[in-house]
Structures are given as structure tokens and as C-alpha cells.
C-alpha positions as CSV (number, residue, x, y, z in Angstrom):
1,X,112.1,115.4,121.2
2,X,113.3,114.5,118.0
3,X,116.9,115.6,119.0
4,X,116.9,112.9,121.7
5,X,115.2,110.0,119.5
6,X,118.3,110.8,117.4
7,X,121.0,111.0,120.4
8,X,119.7,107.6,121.8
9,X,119.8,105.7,117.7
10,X,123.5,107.4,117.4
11,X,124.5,105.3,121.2
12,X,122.8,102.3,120.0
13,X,124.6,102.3,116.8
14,X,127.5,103.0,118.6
15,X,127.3,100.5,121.3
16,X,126.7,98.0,118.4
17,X,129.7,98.6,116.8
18,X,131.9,98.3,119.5
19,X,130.0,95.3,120.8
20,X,130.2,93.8,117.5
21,X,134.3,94.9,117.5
22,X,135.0,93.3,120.5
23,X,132.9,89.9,119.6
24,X,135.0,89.7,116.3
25,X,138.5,90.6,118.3
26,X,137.8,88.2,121.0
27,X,136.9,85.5,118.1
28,X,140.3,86.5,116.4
29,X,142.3,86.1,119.4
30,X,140.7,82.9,120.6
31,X,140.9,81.4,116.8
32,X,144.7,82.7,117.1
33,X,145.7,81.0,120.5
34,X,144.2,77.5,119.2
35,X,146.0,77.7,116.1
36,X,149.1,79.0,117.1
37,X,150.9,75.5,118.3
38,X,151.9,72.9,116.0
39,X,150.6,69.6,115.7
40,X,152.6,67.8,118.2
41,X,154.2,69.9,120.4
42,X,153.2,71.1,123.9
43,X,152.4,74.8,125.1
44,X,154.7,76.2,127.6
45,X,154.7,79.6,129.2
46,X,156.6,81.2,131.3
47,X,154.5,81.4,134.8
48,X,154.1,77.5,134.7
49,X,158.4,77.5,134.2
50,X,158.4,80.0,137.5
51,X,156.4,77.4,139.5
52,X,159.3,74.6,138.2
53,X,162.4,76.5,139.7
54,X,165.1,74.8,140.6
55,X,166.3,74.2,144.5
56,X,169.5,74.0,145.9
57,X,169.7,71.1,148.1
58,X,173.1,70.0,149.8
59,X,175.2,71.9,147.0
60,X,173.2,70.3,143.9
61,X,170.0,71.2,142.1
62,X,167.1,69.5,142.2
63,X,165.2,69.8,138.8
64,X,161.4,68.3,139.4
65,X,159.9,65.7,137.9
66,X,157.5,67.8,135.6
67,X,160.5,69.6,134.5
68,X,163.0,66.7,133.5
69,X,159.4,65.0,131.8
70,X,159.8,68.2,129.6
71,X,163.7,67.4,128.5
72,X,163.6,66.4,124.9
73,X,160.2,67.5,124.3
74,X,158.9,69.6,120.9
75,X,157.8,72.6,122.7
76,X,155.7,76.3,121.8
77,X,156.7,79.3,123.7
78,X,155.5,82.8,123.4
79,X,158.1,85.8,125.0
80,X,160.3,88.6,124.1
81,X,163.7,88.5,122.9
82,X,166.3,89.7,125.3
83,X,168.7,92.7,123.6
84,X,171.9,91.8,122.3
85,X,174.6,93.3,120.4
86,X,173.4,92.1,116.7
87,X,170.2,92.8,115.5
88,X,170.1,91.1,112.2
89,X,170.7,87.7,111.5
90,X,170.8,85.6,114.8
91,X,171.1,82.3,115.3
92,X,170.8,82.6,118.8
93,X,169.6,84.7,121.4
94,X,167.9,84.9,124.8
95,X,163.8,84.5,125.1
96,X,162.4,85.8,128.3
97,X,159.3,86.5,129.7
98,X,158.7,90.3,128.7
99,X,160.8,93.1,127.3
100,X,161.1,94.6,131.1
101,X,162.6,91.1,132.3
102,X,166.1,91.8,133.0
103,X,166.2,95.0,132.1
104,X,167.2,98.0,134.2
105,X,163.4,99.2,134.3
106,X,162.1,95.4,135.3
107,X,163.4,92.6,138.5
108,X,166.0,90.9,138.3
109,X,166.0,87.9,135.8
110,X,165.6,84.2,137.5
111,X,166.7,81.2,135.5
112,X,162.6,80.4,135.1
113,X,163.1,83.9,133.1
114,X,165.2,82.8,130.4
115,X,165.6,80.2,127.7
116,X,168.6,80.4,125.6
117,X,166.9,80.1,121.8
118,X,169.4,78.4,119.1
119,X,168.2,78.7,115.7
120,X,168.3,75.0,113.9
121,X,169.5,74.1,110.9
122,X,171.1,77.5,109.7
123,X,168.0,79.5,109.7
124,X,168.2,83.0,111.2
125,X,165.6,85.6,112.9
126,X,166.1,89.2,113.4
127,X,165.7,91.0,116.7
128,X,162.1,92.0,117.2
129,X,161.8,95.0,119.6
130,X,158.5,95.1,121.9
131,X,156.8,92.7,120.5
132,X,156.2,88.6,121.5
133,X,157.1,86.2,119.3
134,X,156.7,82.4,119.2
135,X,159.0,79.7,119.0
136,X,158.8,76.3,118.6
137,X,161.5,73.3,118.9
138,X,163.2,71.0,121.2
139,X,163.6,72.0,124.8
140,X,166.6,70.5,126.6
141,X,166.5,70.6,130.4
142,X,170.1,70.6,131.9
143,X,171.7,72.9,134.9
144,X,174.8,75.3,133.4
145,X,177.1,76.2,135.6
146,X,179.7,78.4,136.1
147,X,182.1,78.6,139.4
148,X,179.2,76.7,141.2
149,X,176.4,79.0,140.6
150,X,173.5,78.2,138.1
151,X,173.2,80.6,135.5
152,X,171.3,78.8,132.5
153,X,168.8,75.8,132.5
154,X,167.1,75.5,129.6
155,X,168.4,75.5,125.6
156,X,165.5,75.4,123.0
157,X,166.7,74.4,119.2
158,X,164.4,76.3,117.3
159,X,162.7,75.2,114.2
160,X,160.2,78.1,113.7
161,X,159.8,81.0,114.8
162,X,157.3,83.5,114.3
């Protein structure tokens, strides 16, 4: 009996804890997301970008209006950076949506995937493997072509980076 009584104070104890650890995680996490964007600049991700994609209509783009409202606005985005050749010492480079985006293991990017990240006023990041990071700076909104076919749509000059 007293084998029992001491199994069931060992669960509770346990059960405790690890409410107790997830309480504190969740706070952390929550406390995190709310602090994470500076003061006046707007969170974007990248499933609300998805829903914005571009359509072809009689040989031209149409960009929405919820999109174009975005142009010139100080922006937050979470995401991974896209491999490159350098490793050290970027001052630009590709942020997508995950680390599988793009990649031979993952779909096939869409423009909604990518934002081409240029690092303002000389500063420089490394290349973080497998990991998100956040950036924050000016988005600009504007259709790159090349031999007709859209391949780029929006350029964000970073300011921070984290």
C-alpha cells in the first residue's frame, strides 16, 4: 500500500512539473511573439503573402490592393534564409518561407515564397542554417521581370535582423 501512495505522489509531482514547464514555455513564447516587432512596423508572414499572389491578366500582373497598400511600408518578417554560395558576411540574400522551400526535398518556390532581403546601410548577417530569423525594414512591392516571366516581387532593405 505504501508502494502505491508513493507511485501516485511521484506522478503528481511529475505531472506538476511538466504542467508547470509548459505554462512557463507557453508564457515565454507568447511574451516573445508580442515583443518581437518594432514599434511601428507591421507583421507579415508568409501564408497571408500566398493569399496576395499575383495574376496574370491580358499579359500583365495584377498586384492587389492589400499588396500595393504594403509598398513602402516598415515591415517584420519571420523565415529562413535561402542557401547561397557565401556564408559569412551578406548583404543580401533570399528569405523564404522554410528551409524546405525551394529546395530539392520541398515544392517548388512561388514568388509569395521569396523576398529578396538587402542588408541597409553596410551592415552584414551571416547565413543561419535551420533556424528562423527575423527581419525588419522597408518592403518594396514591384514585379521583376525577365524575358516576360515574373521571377521576383518583393525587395526588403533590412535594418535589423535577428
Amino acid at each position: 500500500m505504501d508502494f502505491r501512495r508513493g507511485v501516485r505522489w511521484v506522478g503528481l509531482i511529475i505531472l506538476c512539473l511538466a504542467l508547470a514547464g509548459g505554462l512557463f514555455v507557453g508564457t515565454w513564447r507568447g511574451y516573445v511573439y508580442l515583443t518581437e516587432v518594432p514599434p511601428n512596423h507591421r507583421r507579415v508572414d508568409f501564408a497571408w503573402l500566398a493569399k496576395q499572389e499575383p495574376r496574370l491578366v491580358n499579359g500583365t500582373y495584377e498586384i492587389s490592393e492589400a499588396l500595393r497598400a504594403l509598398d513602402g511600408q516598415r515591415i517584420f518578417v519571420k523565415g529562413s534564409m535561402y542557401p547561397m554560395a557565401e556564408m559569412t558576411g551578406l548583404t543580401s540574400f533570399v528569405l523564404c518561407e522554410n528551409e524546405l522551400t525551394g529546395s530539392c526535398y520541398g515544392p517548388v518556390m512561388k514568388i509569395s515564397d521569396m523576398i529578396l532581403v538587402k542588408m541597409a546601410g553596410g551592415l552584414t548577417v551571416n547565413h543561419h542554417e535551420r533556424e528562423l530569423v527575423g527581419v525588419t525594414g522597408t518592403l518594396k512591392v514591384k514585379p521583376q521581370l525577365a524575358d516576360g516571366l515574373l521571377v521576383g516581387l518583393f525587395t526588403l532593405d533590412a535594418t535589423h535582423f535577428r
